[in-house]
SEMARGU-781696 format. One record per residue (C-alpha): residue number from 1; x, y, z; residue in three letters. Coordinates in steps of 0.25 Angstrom, whole numbers, m for minus. Layout:
BEGIN
nr->NUM, x->X, y->Y, z->Z, rest->Ala;
...
//
This chain:
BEGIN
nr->1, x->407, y->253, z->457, rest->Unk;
nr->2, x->402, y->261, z->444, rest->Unk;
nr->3, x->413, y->264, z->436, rest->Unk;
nr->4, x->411, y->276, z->422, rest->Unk;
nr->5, x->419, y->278, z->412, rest->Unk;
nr->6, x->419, y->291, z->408, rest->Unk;
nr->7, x->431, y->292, z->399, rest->Unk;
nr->8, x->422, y->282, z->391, rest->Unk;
nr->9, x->410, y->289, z->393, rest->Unk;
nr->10, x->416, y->300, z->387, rest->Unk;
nr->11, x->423, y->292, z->375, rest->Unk;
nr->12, x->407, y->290, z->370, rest->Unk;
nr->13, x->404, y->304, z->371, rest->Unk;
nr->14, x->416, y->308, z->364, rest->Unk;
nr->15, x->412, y->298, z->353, rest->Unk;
nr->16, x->398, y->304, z->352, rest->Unk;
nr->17, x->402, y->318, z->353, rest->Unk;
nr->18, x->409, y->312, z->340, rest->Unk;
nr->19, x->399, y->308, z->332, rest->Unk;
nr->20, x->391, y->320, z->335, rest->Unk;
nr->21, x->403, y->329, z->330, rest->Unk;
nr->22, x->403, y->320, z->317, rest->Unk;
nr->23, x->387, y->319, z->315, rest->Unk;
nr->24, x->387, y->337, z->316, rest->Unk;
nr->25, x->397, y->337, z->306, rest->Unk;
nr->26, x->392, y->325, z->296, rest->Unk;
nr->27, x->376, y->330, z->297, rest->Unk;
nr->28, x->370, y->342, z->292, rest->Unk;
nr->29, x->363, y->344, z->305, rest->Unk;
nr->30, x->350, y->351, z->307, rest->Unk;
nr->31, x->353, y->362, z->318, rest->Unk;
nr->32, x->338, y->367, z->317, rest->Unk;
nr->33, x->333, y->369, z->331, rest->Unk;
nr->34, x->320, y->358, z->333, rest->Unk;
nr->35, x->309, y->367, z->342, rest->Unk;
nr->36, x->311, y->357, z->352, rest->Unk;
nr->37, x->321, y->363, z->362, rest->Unk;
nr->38, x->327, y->375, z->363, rest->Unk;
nr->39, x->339, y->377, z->355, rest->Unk;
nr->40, x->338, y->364, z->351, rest->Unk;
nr->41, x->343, y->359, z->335, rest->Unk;
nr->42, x->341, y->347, z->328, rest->Unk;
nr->43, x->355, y->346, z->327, rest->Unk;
nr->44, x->355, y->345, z->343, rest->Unk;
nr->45, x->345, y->332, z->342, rest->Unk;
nr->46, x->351, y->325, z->332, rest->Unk;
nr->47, x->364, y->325, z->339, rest->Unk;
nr->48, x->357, y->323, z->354, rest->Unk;
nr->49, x->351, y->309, z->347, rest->Unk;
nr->50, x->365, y->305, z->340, rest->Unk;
nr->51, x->372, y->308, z->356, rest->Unk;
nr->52, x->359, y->301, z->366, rest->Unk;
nr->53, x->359, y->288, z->356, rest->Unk;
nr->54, x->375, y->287, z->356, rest->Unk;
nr->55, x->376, y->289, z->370, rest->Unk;
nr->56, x->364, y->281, z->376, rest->Unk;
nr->57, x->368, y->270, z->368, rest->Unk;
nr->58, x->383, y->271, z->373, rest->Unk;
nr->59, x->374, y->270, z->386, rest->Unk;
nr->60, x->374, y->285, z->392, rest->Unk;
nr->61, x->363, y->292, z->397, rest->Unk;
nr->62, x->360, y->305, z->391, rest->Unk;
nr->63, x->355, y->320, z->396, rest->Unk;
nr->64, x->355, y->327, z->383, rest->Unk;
nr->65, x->352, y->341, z->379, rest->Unk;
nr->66, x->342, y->338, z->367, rest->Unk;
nr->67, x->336, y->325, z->373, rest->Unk;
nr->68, x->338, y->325, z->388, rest->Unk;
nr->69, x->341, y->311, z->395, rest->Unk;
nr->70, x->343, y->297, z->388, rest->Unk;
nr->71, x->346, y->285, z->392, rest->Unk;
nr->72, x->345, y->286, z->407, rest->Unk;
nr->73, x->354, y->281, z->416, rest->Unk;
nr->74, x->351, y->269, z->423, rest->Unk;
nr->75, x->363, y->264, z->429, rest->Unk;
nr->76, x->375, y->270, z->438, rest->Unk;
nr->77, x->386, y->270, z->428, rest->Unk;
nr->78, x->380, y->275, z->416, rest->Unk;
nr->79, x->382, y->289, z->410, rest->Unk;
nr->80, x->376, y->302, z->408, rest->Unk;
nr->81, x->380, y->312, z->396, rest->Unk;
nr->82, x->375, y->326, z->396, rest->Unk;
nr->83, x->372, y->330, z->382, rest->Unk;
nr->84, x->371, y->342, z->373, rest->Unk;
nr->85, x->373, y->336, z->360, rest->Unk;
nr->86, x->376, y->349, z->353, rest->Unk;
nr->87, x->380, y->360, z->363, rest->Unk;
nr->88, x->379, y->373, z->354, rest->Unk;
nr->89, x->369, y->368, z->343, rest->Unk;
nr->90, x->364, y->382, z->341, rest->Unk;
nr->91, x->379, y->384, z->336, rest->Unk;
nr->92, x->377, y->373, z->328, rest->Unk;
nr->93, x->365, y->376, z->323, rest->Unk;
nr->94, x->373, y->389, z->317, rest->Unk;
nr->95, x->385, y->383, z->314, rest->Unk;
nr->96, x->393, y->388, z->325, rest->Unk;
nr->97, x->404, y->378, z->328, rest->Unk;
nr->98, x->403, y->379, z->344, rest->Unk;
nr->99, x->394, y->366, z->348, rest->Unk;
nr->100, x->397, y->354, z->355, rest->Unk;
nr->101, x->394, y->340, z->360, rest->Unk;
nr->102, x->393, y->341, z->377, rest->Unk;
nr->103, x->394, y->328, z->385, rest->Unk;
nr->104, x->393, y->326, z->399, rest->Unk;
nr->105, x->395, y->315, z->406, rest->Unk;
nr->106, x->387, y->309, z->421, rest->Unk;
nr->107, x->389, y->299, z->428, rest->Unk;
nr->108, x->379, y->300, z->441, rest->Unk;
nr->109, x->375, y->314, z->438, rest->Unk;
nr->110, x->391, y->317, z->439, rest->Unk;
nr->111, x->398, y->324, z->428, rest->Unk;
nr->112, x->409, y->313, z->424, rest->Unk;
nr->113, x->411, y->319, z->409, rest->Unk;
nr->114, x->412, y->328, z->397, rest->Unk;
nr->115, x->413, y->327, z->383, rest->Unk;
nr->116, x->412, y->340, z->375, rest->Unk;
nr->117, x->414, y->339, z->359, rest->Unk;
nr->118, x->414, y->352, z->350, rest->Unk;
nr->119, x->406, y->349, z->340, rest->Unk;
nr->120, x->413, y->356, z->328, rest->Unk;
nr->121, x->427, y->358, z->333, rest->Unk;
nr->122, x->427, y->344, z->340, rest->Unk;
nr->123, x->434, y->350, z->351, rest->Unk;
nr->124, x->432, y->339, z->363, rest->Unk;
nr->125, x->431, y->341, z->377, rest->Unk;
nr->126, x->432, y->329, z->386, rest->Unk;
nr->127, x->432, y->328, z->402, rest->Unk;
nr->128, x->430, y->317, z->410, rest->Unk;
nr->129, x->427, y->317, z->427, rest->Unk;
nr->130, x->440, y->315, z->434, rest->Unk;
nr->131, x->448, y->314, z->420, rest->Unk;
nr->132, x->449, y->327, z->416, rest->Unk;
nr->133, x->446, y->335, z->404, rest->Unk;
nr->134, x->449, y->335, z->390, rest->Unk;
nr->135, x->451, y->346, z->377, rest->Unk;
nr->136, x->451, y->340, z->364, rest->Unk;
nr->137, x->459, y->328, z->373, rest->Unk;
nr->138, x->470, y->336, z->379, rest->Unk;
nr->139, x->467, y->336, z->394, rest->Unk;
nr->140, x->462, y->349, z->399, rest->Unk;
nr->141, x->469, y->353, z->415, rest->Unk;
nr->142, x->462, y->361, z->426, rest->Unk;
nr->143, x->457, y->374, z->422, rest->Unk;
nr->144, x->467, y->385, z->425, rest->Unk;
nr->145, x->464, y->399, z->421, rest->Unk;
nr->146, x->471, y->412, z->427, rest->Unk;
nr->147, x->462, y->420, z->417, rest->Unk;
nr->148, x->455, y->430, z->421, rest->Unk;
nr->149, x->439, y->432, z->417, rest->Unk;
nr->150, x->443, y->445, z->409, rest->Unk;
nr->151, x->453, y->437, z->403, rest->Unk;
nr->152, x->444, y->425, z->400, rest->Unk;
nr->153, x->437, y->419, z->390, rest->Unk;
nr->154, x->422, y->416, z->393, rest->Unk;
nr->155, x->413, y->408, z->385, rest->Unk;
nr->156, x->398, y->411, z->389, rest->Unk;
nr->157, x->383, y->406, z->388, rest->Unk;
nr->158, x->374, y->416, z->387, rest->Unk;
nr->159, x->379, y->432, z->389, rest->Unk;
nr->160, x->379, y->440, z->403, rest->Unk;
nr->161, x->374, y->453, z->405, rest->Unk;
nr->162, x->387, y->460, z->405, rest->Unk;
nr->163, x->401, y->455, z->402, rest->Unk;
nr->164, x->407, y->448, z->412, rest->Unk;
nr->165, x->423, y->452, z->410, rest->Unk;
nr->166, x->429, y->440, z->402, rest->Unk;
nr->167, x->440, y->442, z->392, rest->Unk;
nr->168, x->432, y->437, z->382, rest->Unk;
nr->169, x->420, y->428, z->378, rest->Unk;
nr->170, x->414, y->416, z->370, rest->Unk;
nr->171, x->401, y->412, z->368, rest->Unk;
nr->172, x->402, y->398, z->358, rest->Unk;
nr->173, x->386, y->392, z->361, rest->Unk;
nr->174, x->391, y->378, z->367, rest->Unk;
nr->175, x->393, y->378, z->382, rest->Unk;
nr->176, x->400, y->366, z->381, rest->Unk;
nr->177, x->411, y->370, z->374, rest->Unk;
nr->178, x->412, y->384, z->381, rest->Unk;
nr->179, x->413, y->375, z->394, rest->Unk;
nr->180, x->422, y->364, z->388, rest->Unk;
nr->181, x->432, y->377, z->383, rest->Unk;
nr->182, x->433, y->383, z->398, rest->Unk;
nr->183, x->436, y->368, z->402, rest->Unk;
nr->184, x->447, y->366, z->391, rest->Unk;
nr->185, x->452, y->382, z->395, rest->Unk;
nr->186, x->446, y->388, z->381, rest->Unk;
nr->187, x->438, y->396, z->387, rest->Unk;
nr->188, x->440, y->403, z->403, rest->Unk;
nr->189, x->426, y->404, z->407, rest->Unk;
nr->190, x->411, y->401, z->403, rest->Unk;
nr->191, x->399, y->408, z->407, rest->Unk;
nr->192, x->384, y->405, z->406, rest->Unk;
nr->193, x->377, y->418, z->405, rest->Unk;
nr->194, x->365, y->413, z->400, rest->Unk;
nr->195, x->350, y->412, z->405, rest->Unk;
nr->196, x->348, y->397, z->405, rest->Unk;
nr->197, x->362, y->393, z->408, rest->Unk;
nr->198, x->367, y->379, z->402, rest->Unk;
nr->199, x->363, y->362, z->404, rest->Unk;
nr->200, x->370, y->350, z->408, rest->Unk;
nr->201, x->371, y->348, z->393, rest->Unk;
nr->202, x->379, y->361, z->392, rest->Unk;
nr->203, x->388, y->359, z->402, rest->Unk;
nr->204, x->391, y->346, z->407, rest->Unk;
nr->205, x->400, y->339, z->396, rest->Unk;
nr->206, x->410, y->352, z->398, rest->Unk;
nr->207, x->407, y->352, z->413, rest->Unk;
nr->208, x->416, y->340, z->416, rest->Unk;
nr->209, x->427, y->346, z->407, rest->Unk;
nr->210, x->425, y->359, z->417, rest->Unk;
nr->211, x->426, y->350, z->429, rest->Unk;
nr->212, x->439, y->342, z->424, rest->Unk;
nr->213, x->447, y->357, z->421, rest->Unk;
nr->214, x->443, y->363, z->436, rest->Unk;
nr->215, x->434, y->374, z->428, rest->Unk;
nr->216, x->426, y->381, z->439, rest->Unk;
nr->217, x->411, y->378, z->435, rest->Unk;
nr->218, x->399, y->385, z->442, rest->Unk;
nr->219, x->385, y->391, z->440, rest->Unk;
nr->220, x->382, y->403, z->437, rest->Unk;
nr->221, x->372, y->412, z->446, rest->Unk;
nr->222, x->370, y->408, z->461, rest->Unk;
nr->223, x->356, y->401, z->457, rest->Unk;
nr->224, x->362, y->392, z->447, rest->Unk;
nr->225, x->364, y->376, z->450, rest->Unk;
nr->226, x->379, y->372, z->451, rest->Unk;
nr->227, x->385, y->364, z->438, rest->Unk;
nr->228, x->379, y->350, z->443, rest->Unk;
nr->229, x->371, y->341, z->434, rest->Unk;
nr->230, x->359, y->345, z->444, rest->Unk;
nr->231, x->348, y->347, z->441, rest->Unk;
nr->232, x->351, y->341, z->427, rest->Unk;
nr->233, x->344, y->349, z->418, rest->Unk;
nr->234, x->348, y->362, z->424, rest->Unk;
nr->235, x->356, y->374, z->416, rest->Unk;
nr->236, x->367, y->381, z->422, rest->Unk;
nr->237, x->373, y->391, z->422, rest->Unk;
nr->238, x->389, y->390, z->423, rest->Unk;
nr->239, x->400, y->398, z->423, rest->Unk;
nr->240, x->414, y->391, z->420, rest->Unk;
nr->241, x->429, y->396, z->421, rest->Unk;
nr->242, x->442, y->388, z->422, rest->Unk;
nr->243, x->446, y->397, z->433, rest->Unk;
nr->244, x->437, y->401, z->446, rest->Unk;
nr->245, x->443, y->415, z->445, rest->Unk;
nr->246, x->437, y->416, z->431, rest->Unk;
nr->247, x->425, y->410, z->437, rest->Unk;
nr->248, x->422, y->421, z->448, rest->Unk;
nr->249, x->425, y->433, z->441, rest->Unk;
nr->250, x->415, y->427, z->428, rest->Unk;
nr->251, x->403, y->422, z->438, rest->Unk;
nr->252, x->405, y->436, z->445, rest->Unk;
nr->253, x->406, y->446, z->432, rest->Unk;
nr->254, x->393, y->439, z->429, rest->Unk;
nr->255, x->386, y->439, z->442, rest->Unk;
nr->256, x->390, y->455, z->440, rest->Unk;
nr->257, x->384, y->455, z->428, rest->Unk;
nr->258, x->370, y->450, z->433, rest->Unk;
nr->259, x->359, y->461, z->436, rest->Unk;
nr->260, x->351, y->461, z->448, rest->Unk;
nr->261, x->337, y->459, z->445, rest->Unk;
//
């Protein structure tokens, strides 16, 4: 019988998320972009090589934004962690304090874990399968929310065509810490209105906090994949609520809002 531990697991990714947090604010980091990838910084890949070496050597495998796999798995047992290393470095490239360290963690292409770290606040976001979730280590409950949407706060990616009747909205540049707020009940909703939609890397270390507080999670538009992890590489995008109330009336203001072609 294989057995994990993912409470463990999750102990060395809080201990890297650590290091990271330290090393941002000890180094005068570079946050230049490099011409290599798309909205990606110098800042980005020296943190990506701090995270993979850390993690490969505490034996993970690794799917990471800047760098892709590392490490392979080759046995049963072993770990998979979904990596952005700095989720919102155009934020901190401009010194806006909104970016963040996103961790998830597989196990047999199952989402068993997540680990979220504000990078700036060090506001710490933990859930583990079957375990439940954690805000700054006070136990998060199941979701509940008799808000309604035009009494909701909504934190979006991207912009609709047309205002889609929340109360009001947020838009901080880290989908991580947008989903990981809905999960901890900061925020009510979050929307991906954007063209592209997000990656695994985006979305699976606050996935598992959204699935430890009941949120309701699903894609948006009926020719999007669902939330699964595949096709690996594929963006998505989601909308989120801690209510399925708040969840309808959002997926059908913006349907509404959607122009024939």
């Amino acid at each position: 019988m294989i057995t994990i531990d993912i409470a463990y697991a999750l102990a060395r990714i809080e201990e890297l998320a650590d290091k990271v947090k330290a090393y941002l604010s000890e180094v005068d980091v570079d946050w230049s972009q490099t011409g290599v990838l798309a909205g990606q910084h110098h800042g980005d890949v020296a943190v990506d090589t701090m995270c993979v070496e850390f993690l490969t050597i505490n034996g993970f495998a690794v799917f990471s934004e800047e760098s892709g796999f590392s490490n392979p798995i080759k046995t049963p047992n072993e770990l998979l962690v979904v990596l952005d290393p700095v989720d919102g470095s155009t934020n901190a490239s401009r010194g806006l304090p909104q970016y963040a360290l996103s961790a998830g963690l597989l196990h047999n292409e199952c989402l068993v874990g997540g680990y979220v770290l504000d990078l700036t606040s060090g506001t710490k976001y933990w859930a583990a399968k079957g375990l439940g979730a954690t805000w700054n280590g006070t136990p998060l409950g199941p979701a509940k929310s008799t808000t309604a949407l035009s009494k909701s706060i909504v934190a979006i990616n991207g912009y609709p065509k047309r205002h889609l009747g929340w109360g009001q909205y947020r838009a901080f540049g880290s989908a991580s810490l947008e989903l990981c707020m809905v999960a901890s009940g900061q925020l009510d909703a979050f929307i991906d209105c954007s063209r592209f939609g997000l990656a695994p890397w985006d979305y699976m270390g606050a996935l598992a906090l959204l699935n430890e507080t009941s949120c309701v999670v699903e894609p948006l538009g009926e020719n999007d994949l669902s939330p699964e992890i595949e096709p690996f590489g594929a963006r998505r995008r989601l909308v989120v609520a801690r209510s399925a109330a708040i969840l309808e009336e959002l997926r059908l203001a913006w349907s509404e809002s959607i122009e024939p072609e």
